[in-house]
N, C-alpha and C positions, 0 to 999 in steps of 0.2 A: 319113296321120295317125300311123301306126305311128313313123317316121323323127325327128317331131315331139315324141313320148314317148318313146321310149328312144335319143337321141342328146342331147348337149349334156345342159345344166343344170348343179346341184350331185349328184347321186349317180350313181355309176359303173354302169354298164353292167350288174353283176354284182347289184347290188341291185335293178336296178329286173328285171330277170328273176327275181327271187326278192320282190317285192314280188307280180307277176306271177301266179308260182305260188300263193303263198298266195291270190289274187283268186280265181285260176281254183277250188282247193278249193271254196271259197267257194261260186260260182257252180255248182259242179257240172258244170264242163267236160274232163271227162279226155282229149280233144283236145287243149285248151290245157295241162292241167298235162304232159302229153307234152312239148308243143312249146316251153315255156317251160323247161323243166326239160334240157332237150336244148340250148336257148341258153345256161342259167344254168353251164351244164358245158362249155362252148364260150367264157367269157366269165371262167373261173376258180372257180366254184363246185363244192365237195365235194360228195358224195353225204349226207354228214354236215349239209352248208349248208342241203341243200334239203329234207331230211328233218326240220329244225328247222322251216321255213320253213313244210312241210305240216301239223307238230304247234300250231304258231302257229294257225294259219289253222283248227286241228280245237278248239282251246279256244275261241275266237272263237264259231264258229258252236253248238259246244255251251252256252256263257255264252246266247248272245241266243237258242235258241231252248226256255231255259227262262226267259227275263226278256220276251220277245212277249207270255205268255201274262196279262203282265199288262194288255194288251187289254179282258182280261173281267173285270177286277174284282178277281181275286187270282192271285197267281203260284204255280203249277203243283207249283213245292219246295212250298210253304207246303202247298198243299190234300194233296202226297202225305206230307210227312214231320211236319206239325202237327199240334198237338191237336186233337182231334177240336173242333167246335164245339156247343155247347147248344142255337142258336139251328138251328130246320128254316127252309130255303129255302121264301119264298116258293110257288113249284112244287109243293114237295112237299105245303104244307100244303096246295091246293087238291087236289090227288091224295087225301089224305088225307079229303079230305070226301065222294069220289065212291062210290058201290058198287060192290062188292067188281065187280060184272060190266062199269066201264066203263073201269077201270084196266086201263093195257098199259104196253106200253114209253114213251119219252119223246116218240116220233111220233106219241101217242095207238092204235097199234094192239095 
């Protein structure tokens, strides 16, 4: 399969081992970003190429894993760098109705 992705097509040898790289960041395989990075320098790529290539792939994964949290309803910037809201959660207000001895943490303990 390997032979099949990185031989032939339209991009050269040197990108697709530095497309590579930034995957591997990505995935969290520093096996691969080794091993790819070790071709991508075998194949014509700077130290400077692939250092770009890693900083790529670190915006990436930092953009999407504060844009996930939009999952839950509101994304993550918002709830840490926003105005505060007026409006108490749901949660809270039923917390707020219970005595003072049945309130714990959010696991109920």
């Amino acid at each position: 399969m390997r032979d099949s992705i990185f031989e032939g097509g339209e991009l050269d040898r040197k990108t697709r081992e530095l497309i590579a790289i930034a995957s591997s960041v990505l995935m969290r395989c520093q096996f691969c970003v080794d091993v790819h990075s070790r071709r991508a320098v075998a194949h014509g790529a700077s130290k400077k190429e692939i250092a770009e290539a890693i900083a790529v792939a670190m915006f990436i994964a930092g953009g999407s894993q504060l844009g996930w949290t939009n999952v839950y309803g509101e994304n993550v910037y918002d709830l840490v760098f926003g105005e505060k809201k007026s409006e108490v959660p749901e949660k809270e207000k039923k917390e707020e109705q219970k005595p003072e001895t049945e309130k714990g943490c959010c696991c109920g303990n």
